[in-house]
C-alpha positions in Angstrom: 4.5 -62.1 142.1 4.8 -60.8 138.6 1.6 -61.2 136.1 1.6 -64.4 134.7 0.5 -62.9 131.2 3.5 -61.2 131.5 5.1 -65.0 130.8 4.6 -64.4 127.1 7.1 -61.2 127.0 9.6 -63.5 129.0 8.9 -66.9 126.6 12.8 -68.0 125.1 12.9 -69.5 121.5 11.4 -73.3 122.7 12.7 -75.0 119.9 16.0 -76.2 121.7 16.1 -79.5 123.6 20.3 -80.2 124.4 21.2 -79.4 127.8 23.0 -76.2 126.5 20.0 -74.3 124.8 18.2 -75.0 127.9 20.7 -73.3 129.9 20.6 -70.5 127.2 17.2 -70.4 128.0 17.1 -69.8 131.6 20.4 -67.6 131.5 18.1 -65.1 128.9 15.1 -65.7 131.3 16.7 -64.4 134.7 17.9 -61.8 131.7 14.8 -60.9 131.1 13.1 -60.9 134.7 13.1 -57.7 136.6 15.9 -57.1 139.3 13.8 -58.0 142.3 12.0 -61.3 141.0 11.4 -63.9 143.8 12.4 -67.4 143.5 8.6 -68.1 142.9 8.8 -65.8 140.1 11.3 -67.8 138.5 10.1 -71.5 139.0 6.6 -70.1 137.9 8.3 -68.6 135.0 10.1 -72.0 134.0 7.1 -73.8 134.9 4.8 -72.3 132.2 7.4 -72.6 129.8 8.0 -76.1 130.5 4.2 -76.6 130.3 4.6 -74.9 127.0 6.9 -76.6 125.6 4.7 -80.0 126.0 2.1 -78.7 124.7 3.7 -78.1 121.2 5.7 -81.3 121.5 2.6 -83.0 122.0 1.0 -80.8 119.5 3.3 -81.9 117.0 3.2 -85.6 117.6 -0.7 -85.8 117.6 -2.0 -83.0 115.2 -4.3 -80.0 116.8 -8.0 -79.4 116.1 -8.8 -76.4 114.4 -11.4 -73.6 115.8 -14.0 -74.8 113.7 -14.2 -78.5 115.1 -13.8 -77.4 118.6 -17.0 -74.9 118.7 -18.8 -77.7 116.5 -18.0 -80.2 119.6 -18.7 -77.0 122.0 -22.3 -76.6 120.1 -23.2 -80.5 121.0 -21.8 -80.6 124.4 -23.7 -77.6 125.2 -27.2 -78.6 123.5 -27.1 -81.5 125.4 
């Protein structure tokens, strides 16, 4: 199975939502994937970047907390 940090390297533009830039997407994917890539490779691959692509739609919808806030809420979780 390929790295999964190697996911990054392999990440399409996920900006696109129409049917058509999500076949672009996989089309530069498989592009992208070495030769001899196993069909786990591949829904892995599309899994993380479908898992990715949640995270900044959700991200966008509800607003992120910034480093500072999360190691503040760290300090008290970890204090108590």
């Amino acid at each position: 199975m390929l790295k999964r940090r190697a996911t990054m390297k392999l990440l399409p533009d996920l900006t696109g939502g129409r049917l058509e830039n999500r076949k672009n997407e996989i089309q530069s994917l498989l592009q992208k994937l070495p030769d001899d890539c196993s069909y786990e490779d591949i829904q892995y691959h599309l899994y993380v970047i479908e898992k990715i692509r949640k995270g900044i739609e959700r991200a966008n919808i509800e607003g992120t907390v910034s480093q500072d806030e999360i190691e503040k809420r760290f300090d008290k979780w970890a204090t108590k």
